[in-house]
C-alpha positions in Angstrom: 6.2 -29.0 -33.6 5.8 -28.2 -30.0 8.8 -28.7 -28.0 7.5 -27.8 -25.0 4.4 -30.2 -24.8 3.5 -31.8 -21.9 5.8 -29.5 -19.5 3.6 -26.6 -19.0 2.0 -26.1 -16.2 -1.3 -27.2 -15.2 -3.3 -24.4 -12.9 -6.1 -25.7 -10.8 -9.0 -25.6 -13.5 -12.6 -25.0 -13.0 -13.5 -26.1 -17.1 -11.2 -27.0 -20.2 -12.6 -26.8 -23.9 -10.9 -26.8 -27.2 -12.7 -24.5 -30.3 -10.6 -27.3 -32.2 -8.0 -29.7 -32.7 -5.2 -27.3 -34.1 -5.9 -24.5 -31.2 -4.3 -24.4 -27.7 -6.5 -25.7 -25.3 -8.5 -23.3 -23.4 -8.5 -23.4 -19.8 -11.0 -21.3 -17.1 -9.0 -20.7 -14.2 -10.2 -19.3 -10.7 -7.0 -17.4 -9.4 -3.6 -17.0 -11.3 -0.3 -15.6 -9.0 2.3 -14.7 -12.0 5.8 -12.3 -10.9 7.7 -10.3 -13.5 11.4 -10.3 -11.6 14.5 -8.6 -13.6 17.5 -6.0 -13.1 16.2 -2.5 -12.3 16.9 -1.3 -16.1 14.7 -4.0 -17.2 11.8 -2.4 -16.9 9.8 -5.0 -14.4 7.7 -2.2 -12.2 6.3 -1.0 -15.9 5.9 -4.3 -17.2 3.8 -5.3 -14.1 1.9 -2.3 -13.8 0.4 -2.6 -17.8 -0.6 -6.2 -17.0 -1.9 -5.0 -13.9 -4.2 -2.4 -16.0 -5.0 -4.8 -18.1 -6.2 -7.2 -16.0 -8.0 -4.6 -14.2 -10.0 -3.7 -17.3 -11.0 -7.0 -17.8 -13.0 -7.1 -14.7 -10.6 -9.8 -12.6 -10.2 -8.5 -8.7 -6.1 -8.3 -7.7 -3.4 -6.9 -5.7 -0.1 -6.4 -6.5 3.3 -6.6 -4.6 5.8 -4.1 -6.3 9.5 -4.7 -4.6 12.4 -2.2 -5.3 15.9 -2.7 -4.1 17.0 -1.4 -1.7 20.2 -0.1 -3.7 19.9 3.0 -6.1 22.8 1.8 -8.6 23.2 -1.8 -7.6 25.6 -3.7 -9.7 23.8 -4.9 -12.7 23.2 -8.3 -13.0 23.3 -9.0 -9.4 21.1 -10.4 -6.2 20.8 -6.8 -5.3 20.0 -4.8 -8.3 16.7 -7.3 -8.9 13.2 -5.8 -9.2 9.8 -7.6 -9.3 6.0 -7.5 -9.2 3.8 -9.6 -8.4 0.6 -9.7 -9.4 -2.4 -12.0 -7.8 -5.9 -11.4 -10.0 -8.9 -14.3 -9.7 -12.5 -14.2 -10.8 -13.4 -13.5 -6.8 -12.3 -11.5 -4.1 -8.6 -11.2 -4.0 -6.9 -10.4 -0.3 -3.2 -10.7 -1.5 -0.8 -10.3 -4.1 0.2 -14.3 -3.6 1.9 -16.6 -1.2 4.2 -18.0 -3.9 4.1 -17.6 -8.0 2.3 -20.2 -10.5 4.4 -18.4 -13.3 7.8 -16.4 -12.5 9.6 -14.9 -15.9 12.8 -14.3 -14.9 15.3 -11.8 -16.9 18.8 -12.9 -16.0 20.3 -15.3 -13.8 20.5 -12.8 -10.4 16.5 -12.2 -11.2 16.2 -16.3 -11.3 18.5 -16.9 -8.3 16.4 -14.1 -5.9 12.8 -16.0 -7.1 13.4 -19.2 -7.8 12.7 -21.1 -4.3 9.1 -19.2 -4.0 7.8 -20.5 -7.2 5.6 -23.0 -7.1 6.5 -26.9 -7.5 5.8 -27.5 -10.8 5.4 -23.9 -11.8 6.1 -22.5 -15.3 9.3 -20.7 -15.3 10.1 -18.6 -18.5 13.8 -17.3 -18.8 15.7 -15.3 -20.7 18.6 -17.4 -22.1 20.5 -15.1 -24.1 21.3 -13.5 -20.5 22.6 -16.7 -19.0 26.2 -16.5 -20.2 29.1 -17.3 -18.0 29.9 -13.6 -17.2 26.0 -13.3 -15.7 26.3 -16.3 -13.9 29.0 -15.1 -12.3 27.2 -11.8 -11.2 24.2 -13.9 -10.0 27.0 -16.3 -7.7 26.2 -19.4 -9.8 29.1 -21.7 -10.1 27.1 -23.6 -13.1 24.4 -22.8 -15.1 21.3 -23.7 -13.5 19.4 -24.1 -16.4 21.4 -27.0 -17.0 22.7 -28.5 -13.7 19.5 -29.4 -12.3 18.0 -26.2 -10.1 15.6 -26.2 -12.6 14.3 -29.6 -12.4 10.5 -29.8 -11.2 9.5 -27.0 -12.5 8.0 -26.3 -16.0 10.6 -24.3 -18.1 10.2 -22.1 -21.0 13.8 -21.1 -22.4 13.1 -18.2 -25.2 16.0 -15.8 -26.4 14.3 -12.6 -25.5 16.8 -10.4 -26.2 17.4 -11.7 -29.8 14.1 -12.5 -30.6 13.3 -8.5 -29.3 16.2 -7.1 -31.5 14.9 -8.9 -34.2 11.6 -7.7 -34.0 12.6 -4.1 -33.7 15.2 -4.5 -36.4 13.4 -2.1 -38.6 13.3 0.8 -36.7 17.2 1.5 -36.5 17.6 1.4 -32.8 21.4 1.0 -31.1 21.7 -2.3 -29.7 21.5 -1.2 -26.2 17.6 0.9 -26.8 16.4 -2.5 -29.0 17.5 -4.0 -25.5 15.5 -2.4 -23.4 12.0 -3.3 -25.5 12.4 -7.3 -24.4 10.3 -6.9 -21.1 7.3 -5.8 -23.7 8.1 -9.1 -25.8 8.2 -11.2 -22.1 4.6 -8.7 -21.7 3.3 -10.0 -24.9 3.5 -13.8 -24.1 2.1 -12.9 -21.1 -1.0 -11.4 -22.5 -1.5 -14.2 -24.6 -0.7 -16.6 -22.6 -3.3 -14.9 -20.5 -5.8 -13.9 -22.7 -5.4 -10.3 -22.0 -5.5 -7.6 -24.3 -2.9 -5.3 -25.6 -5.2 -2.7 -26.7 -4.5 -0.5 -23.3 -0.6 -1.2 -23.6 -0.2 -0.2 -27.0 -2.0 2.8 -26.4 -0.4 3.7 -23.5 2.6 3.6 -25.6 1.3 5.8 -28.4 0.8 8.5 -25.1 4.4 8.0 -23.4 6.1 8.3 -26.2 3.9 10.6 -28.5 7.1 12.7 -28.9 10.1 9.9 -29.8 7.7 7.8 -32.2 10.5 5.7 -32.8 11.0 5.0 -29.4 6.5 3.8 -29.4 7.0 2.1 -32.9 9.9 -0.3 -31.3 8.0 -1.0 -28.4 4.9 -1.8 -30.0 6.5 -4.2 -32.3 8.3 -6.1 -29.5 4.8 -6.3 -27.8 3.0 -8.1 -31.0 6.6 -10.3 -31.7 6.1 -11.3 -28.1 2.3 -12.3 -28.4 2.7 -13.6 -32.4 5.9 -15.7 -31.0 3.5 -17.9 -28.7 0.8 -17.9 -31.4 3.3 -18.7 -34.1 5.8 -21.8 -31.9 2.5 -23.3 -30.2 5.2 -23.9 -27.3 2.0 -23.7 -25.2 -0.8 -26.4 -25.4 -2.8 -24.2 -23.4 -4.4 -20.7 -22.6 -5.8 -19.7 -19.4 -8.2 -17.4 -19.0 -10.0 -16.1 -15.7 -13.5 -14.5 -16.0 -14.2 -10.8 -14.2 -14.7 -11.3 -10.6 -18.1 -10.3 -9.0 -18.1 -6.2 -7.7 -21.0 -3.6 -7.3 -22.1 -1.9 -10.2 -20.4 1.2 -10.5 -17.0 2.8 -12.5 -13.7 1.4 -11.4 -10.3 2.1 -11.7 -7.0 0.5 -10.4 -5.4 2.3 -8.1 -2.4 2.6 -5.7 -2.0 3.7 -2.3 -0.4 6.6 -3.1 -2.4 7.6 -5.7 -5.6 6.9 -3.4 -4.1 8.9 -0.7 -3.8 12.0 -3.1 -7.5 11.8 -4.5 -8.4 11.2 -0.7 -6.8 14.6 0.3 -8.0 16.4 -2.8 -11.5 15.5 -2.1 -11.1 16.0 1.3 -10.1 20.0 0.5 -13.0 20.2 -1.5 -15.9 19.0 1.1 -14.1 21.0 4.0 -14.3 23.8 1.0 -10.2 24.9 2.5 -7.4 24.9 -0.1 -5.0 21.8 0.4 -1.6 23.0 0.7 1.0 20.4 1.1 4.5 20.0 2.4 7.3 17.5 1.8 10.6 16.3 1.6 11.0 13.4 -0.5 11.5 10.1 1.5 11.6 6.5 0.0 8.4 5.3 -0.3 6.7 8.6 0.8 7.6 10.5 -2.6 4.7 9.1 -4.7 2.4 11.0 -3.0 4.1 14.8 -3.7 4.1 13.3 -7.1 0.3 12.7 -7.7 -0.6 16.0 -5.4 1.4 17.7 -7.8 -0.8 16.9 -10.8 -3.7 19.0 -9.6 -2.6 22.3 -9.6 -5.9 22.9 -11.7 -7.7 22.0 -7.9 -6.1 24.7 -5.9 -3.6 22.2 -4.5 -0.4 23.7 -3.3 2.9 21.6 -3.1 6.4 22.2 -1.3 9.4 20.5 -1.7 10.9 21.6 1.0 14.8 21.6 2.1 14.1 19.0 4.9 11.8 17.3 7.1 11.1 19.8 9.4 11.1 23.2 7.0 8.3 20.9 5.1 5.8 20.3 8.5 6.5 23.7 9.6 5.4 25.1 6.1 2.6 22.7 6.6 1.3 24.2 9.9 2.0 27.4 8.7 -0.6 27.2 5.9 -3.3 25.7 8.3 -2.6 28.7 10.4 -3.5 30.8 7.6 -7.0 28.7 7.0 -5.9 25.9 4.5 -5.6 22.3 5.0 -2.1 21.9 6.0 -0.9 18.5 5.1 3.1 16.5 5.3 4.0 13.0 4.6 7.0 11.1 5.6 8.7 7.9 6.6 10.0 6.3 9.4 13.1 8.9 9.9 11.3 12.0 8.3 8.4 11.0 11.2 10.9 11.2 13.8 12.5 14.7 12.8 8.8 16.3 12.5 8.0 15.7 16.1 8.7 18.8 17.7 7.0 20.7 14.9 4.1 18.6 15.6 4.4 18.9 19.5 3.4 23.0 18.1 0.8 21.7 16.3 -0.8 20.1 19.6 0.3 22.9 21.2 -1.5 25.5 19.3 -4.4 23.5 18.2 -4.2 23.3 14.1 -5.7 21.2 12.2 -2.8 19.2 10.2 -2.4 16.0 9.1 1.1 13.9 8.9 0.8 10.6 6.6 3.6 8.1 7.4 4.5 5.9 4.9 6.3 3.0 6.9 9.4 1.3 5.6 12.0 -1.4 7.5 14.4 0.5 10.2 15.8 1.7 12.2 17.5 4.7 10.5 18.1 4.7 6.6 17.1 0.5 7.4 15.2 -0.9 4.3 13.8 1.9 2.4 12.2 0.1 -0.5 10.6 -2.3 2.3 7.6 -2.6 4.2 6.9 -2.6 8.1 5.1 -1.2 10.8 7.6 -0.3 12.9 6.0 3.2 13.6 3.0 2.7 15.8 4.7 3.1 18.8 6.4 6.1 17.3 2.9 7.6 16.3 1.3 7.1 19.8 3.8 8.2 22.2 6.9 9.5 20.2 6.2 13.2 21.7 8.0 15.1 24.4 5.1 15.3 27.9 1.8 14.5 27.1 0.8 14.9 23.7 -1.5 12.1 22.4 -3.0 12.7 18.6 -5.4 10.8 16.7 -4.0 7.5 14.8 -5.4 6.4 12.3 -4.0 3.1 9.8 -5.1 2.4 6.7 -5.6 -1.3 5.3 -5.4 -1.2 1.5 -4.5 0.5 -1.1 -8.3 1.9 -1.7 -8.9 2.9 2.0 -6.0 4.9 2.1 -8.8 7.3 0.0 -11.0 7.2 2.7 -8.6 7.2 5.2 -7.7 10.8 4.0 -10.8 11.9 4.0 -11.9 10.7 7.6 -8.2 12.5 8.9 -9.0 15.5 7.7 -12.5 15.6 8.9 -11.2 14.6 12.5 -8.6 17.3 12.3 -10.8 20.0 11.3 -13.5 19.3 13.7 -11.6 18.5 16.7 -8.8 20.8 15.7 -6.0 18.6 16.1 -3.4 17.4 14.3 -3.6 13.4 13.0 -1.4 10.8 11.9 -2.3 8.7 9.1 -0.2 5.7 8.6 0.4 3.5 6.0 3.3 1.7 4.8 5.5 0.9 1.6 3.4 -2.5 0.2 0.3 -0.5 0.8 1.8 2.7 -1.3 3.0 0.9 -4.0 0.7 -2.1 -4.5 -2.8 -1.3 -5.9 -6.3 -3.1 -6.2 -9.6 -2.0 -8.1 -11.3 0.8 -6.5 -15.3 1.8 -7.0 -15.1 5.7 -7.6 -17.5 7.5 -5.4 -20.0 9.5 -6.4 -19.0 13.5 -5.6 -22.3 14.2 -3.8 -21.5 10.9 -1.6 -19.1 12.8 0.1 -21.0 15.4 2.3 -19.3 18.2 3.3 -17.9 18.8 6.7 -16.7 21.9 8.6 -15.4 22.7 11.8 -17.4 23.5 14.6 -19.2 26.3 14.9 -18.7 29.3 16.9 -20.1 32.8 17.8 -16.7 34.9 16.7 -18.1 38.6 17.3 -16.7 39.8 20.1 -19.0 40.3 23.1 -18.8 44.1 23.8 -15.6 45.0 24.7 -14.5 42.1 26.1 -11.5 40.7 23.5 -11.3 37.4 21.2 -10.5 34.3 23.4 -8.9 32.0 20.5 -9.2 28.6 23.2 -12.9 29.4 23.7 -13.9 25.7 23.3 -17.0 24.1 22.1 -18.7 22.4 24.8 -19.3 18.9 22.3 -15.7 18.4 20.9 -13.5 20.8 22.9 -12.4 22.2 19.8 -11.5 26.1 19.6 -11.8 28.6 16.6 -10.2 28.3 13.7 -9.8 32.0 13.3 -7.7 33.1 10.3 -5.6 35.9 9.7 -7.2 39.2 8.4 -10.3 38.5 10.1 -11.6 41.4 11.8 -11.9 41.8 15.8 -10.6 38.0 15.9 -6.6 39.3 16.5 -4.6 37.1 18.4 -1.5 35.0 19.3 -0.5 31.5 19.6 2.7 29.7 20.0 4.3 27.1 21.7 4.2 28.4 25.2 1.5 26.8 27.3 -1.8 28.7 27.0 -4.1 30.0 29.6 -7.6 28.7 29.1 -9.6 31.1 26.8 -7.4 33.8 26.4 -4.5 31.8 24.9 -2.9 34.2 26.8 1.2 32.6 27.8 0.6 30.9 31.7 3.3 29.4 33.8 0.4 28.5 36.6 1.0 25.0 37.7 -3.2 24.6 37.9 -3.7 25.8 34.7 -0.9 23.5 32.9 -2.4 20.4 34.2 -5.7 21.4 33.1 -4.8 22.2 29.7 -2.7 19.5 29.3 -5.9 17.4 30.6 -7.8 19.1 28.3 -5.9 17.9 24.9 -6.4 14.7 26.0 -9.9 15.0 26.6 -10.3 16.4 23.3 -9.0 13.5 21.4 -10.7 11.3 23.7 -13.7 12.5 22.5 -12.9 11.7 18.7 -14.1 8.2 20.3 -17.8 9.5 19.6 -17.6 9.6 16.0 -15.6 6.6 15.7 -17.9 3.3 15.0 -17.8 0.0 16.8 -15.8 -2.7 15.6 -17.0 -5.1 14.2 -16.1 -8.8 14.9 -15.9 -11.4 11.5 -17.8 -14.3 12.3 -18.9 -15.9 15.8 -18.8 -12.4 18.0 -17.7 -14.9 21.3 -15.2 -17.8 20.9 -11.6 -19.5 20.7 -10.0 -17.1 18.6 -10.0 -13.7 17.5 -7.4 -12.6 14.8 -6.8 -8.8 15.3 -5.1 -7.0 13.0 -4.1 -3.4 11.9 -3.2 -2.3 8.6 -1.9 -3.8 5.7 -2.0 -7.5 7.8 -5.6 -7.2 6.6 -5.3 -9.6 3.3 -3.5 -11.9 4.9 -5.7 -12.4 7.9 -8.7 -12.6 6.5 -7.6 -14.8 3.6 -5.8 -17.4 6.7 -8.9 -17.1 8.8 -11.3 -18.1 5.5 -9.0 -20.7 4.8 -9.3 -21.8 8.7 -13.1 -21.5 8.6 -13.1 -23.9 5.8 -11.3 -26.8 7.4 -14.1 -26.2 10.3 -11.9 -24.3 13.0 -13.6 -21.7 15.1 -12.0 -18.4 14.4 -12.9 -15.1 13.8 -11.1 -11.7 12.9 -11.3 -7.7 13.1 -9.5 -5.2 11.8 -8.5 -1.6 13.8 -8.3 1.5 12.0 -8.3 3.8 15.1 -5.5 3.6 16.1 -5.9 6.6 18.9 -8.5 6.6 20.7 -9.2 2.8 20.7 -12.8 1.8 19.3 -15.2 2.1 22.3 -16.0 -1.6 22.0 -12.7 -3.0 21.7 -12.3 -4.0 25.4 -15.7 -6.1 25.4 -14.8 -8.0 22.0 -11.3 -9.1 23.3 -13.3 -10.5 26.4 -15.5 -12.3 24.4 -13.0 -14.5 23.2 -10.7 -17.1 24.7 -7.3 -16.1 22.6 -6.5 -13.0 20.7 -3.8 -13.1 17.8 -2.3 -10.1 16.7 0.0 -10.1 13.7 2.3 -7.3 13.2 4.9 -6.5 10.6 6.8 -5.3 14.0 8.1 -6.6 17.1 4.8 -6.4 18.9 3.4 -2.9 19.2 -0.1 -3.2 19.0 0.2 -6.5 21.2 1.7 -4.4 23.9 -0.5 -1.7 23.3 -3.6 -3.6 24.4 -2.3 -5.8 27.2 -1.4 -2.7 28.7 -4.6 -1.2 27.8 -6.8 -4.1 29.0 -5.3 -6.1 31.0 -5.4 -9.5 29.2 -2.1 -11.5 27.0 -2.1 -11.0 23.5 -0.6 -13.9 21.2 1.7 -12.0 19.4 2.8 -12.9 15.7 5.3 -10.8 14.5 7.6 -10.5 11.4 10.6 -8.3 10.1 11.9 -9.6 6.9 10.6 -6.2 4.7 7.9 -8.2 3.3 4.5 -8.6 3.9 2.4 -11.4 5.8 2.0 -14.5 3.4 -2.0 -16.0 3.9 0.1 -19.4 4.7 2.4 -17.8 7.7 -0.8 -16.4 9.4 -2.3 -19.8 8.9 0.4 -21.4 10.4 0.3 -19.3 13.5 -4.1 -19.9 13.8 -3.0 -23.6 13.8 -0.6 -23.7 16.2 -2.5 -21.5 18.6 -5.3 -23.4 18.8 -3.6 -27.2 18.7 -0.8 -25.6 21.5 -3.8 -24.2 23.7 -6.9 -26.1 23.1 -5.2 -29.5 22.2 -6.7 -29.9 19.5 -5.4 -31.6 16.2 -6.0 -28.8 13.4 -6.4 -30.1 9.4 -3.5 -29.6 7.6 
């Protein structure tokens, strides 16, 4: 019997075959969206980061959309307590987790009510329906069951009793009620894989590690993961399997990885080709906390961690340590940005290489911290008392944020300067496939040199500066004939000596901002995406990138002249920049803010910037940057776009 023939969902399809008549039909797919969406206890972030491994194993490209709430102890069973994950993989390149789902399994009522309207028309929606009871409804706001009044209708729905199908399944092992609970999100992950065609084989022995010590605890778990996979198998309540083949990369070893996770390795490897330990300080903020959490595992590397009391013990410990000839290193959000400022104004002061990571969330104040924005560049580039510019520096993806560490610290060390790195909460916490560099890929760097012997009698001048980067010794305590002082009092020029002369103020003040002027040397030109001259340029800055350049592919292909770049430098501004955004009739700039960048560089150059800008805590869909291309170019050029 299959009750469900006929209703589920048909994904675009690239081939179809059948190994026989009795079989599920097999189906070759080219991209699959699919979101996991539950209460926080249900276990949605896990169950979406195993089929995320999964897939990744299997060769598919993919990014991934965690979303928290906001709430620690929302009520359960409510709007506000739901968590999801979303996950986008395809058999070619991948740009973002998904515009809207083509498969949403929803855990409860709230979990259906929060997702429902993105899924796609005709979409296969799998429910729990032992959770759809009248005292859930009631949580969720529903004044009828939707399952049954019609919300559901033109979508493809599944209805399975997770919850006693999983207690079932786990019978055998003797858990209470509420632990056999807790098991149904790896029953929903086991249809999934085989709906899928994934394997289990990293789950299960993922499980056998987690829970090494409570086997009962693995046994129920991987019992509810088979029940899960044998109850599609078994019901045949699907016609069809999907499958989508491994996606094209460069030979080479890959792993999937988060933002947080690459911003850790990035720093680690970073300590090792400066050859300084890494020593670094932090407070934990919401969404900034992964990264003490990874730094923390390599104690075995020389890496030094701080929790510190607050924001501003943390960055002071932080300069402290590069002071004393480490890599002194903080990260933050939004408000732990803002109450590290006048330690950093020190750091520019007294000319240490340091680097602050800023993991953006929605604001102002406490605001959205489980949410993404960009709400900090202006914060980054000017939020100093006088002048005080630093290096900027934004990372795109999850797997730059590796490289993005390593290209701060270099900057820092060389120039001597502090540097901001930002990135932001959906960068953090989603994660792509990343191609693990070869160790002797990364060359070594080191600051620049000097002659530190003093010259006779004459004594150490600490803001001696070398003539290419204006940099000045990094001279460590305990080394011999190099004694000196710093501090936050303006320094004379050399000695370091404390100067109240006017002439000498302006000069070094001049001076700092020469310095990171400068960085502009090492940093490459941008480089334009398609026709370098033309109607439009999409511009972008960090995380927009997926969305851009998936909008501007899909723009290409309906024959519209656009093309995109991407900044990374944030301070100083590519040397190029100025001549690209002349070449071009319009710039767009999308911004998960109310404009920054777009100021930024209307100021800078003298020339309007379309601005696109959103503040909803989520991330740029490819369809709302699409939107905006077309309606640029039919508002200024008058001409009709293609739908």
């Amino acid at each position: 019997m299959r009750p469900f023939l006929g209703l589920c969902y048909r994904f675009p399809m690239t081939e179809i075959h059948s190994d026989s008549s009795t079989e599920p039909v097999r189906t070759k797919l080219e991209s699959v969206v699919v979101r996991f969406a539950g209460d926080s206890g249900d276990g949605m972030q896990l169950t979406g980061t195993q089929f995320t491994v999964s897939t990744a194993l299997a060769g598919n490209d993919l990014a991934t959309l965690p979303d928290f709430p906001a709430e620690i102890r929302a009520p359960a069973g409510t709007p506000a307590g739901v968590s999801g994950y979303q996950i986008h993989f395809a058999s070619s390149d991948v740009h973002t987790p998904g515009d809207r789902p083509d498969v949403l399994v929803a855990m409860n009522p709230a979990a259906l009510k929060s997702n429902l309207e993105d899924l796609k028309s005709a979409g296969l929606l799998i429910v729990n329906t032992n959770a759809f009871k009248k005292k859930d409804l009631d949580k969720a706001g529903y004044g009828s069951d939707p399952l049954t009044d019609g919300s559901v209708d033109g979508y493809q729905i599944l209805p399975v009793e997770l919850t006693r199908l999983t207690r079932a399944a786990v019978e055998s092992v003797g858990l209470d009620t509420r632990s056999a609970d807790r098991c149904k999100n790896f029953f929903a992950l086991g249809m999934m894989y085989w709906l899928f065609d994934r394997s289990m084989e990293p789950t299960q022995e993922w499980l056998t590690q987690k829970f090494a010590k409570k086997p009962q605890l693995e046994e129920a778990n991987q019992l509810a993961l088979k029940a899960g996979w044998a109850y599609c198998e078994a019901t045949e309540v699907f016609y069809e399997r999907y499958r989508v083949d491994p996606a094209p990369l460069k030979k080479g070893t890959y792993r999937n990885i988060s933002g947080a996770s690459a911003c850790a390795l990035g720093l680690v490897a970073a300590s090792k080709r400066a050859d300084r330990a890494l020593y670094y300080g932090s407070y934990p903020i919401t969404p900034a906390s992964e990264v003490l959490h990874e730094l923390a595992r390599f104690k075995a590397h020389g890496v030094i961690t701080f929790q510190a009391e607050d924001e501003i013990a943390a960055i002071g410990a932080a300069i402290g340590a590069s002071y004393a000839g480490s890599l002194g290193v903080t990260c933050t959000s939004g408000p732990g940005l803002a109450l590290k400022i006048e330690a950093l104004s020190l750091a520019i002061m007294v000319e240490l290489p340091l680097i602050v990571i800023d993991v953006q969330r929605g604001g102002p104040s406490t605001g959205l911290p489980t949410k993404t924005e960009q709400g900090d560049l202006a914060l980054a580039l000017f939020g100093r008392p006088s002048e005080a510019p630093v290096p900027v520096l934004a990372a795109s993806t999850p797997a730059d944020c590796f490289w993005i560490a390593n290209e701060a610290a270099e900057i820092a060390i060389r120039y001597m300067t502090p540097v901001i790195v930002l990135s932001d909460g959906y960068i953090a916490n989603g994660s792509e496939p990343w191609q693990v560099p070869e160790a002797s890929d990364l060359p070594k760097f080191a600051p620049a040199t000097f002659d530190l012997t003093s010259e006779g009698d004459k004594p150490f001048e600490p803001y001696r500066r070398d003539e290419s980067t204006l940099s000045r010794p990094w001279a460590t305590p305990g080394m011999p004939g190099l004694e000196h002082r710093i501090g936050g009092l303006e320094k004379e020029y050399g000695t370091g000596n404390v100067s109240y002369d006017p002439i000498n103020h302006e000069r070094m003040v001049r001076l700092r901002a020469e310095k990171v002027e400068r960085i502009q040397e090492m940093i490459p030109d941008l480089e334009v995406d398609g026709d370098p001259s033309g109607e439009l340029l999409v511009l972008g800055w960090g995380s927009t990138q997926g969305a851009i350049a998936a909008a501007v592919e899909s723009a290409r292909a309906d024959g519209l002249n656009v093309s995109k770049t991407h900044i990374r430098h944030m301070n100083p501004l590519p040397a190029n920049l100025g001549r690209i955004l002349e070449s071009f009739e319009h710039v767009l700039v999308p911004e998960l803010n109310g404009g920054q960048l777009a100021y930024v560089l209307q100021g800078t150059y003298l020339r309007k910037i379309e601005s696109s800008t959103k503040l909803q805590g989520k991330p740029f869909t490819e369809t709302e940057v699409r939107e905006e291309i077309d309606r640029l170019l039919q508002t200024t050029s008058g001409k009709t776009t293609q739908p």
